[in-house]
N, C-alpha and C positions, 0 to 999 in steps of 0.2 A: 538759322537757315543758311547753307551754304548757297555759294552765289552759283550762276551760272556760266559753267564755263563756255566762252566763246561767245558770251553776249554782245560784246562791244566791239567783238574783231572777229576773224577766219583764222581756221588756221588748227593743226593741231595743238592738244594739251598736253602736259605730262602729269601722270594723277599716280601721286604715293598713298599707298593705304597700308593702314597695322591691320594684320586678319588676323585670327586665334589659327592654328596649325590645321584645324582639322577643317577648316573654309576654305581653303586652297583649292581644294580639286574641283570642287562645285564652282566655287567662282570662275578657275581656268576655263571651264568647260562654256561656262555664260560667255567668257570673255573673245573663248574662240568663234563661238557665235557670231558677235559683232563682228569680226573681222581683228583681232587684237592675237597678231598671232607670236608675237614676241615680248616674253614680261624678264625682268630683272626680280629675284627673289632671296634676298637676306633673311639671315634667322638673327634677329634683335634683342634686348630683353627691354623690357619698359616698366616702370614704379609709378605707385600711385600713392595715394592715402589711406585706401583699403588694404590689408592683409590678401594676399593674393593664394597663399594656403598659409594653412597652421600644421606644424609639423608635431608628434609628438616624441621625443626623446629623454627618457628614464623618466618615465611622468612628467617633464615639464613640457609646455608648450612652447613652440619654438615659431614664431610669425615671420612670415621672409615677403616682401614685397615686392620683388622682381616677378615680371610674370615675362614667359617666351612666349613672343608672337612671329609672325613671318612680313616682311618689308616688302610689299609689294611696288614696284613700279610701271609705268606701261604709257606708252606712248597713245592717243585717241586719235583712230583717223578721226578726218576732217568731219566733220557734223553729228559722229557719235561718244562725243563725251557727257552731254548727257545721261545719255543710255548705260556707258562704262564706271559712270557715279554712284550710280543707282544701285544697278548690281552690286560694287564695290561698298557702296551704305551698306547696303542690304546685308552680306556677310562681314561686314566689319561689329556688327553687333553693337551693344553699350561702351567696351571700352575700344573700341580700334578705335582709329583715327584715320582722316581722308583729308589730304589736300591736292588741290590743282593751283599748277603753276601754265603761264601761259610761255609756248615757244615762239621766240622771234625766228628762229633760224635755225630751220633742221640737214642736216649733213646726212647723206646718205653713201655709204664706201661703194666702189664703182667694183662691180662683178668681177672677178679674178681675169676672166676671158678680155673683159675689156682693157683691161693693166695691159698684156699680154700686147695685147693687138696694138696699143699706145707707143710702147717699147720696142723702136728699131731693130736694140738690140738683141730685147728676148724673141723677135717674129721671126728671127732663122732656128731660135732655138727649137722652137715650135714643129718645126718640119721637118 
């Protein structure tokens, strides 16, 4: 049983999940849903104990256990990580993987326009 995120505090999550390739878009689409409109997405390879395909090459078999999956990352607004787990279970299937890490301290980069307006010396640039 994975625990639940943001039981013991506020605050948002960041939640890594391994999806199979062809989970992506379904998931995207859930996740814009929620309100989850910015993901990070790496394409990984990950190994198991299972043969992931069997390849055949001059009659012999060839077993390779790297499988490509896509690296999901994404920030949970505040009270919907739950909900962003679930989904994220949901299409991670039998072998993906889901973890949540909890954030102490989220940084947000300040609008271009506001830089602008900060900067004495860019505000004549401006005009």
């Amino acid at each position: 049983m994975l625990p639940q995120p943001g039981a013991s505090r506020t605050g948002p999550d960041l939640i890594i999940a391994h999806l199979p390739n062809h989970a992506f878009e379904p998931a995207r689409t859930e996740l814009a849903d929620l309100g989850v409109l910015r993901i990070t997405i790496s394409e990984v390879h990950s190994t198991s104990m299972l043969p992931a395909v069997t390849l055949r090459y001059r009659g012999a078999a060839l077993e390779t256990h790297l499988r490509t999956e896509l690296r999901l990352e994404c920030v949970a607004p505040e009270g919907e990580a739950p909900a962003v787990l679930d989904v994220l279970c949901a299409y991670a299937g039998r072998s993906g993987q889901v973890a949540v890490l909890d954030i102490e301290e989220l940084h947000r980069p300040r609008a271009a326009e506001q830089v602008f307006m900060a900067d004495p010396r860019l505000e004549s640039a401006a005009q």
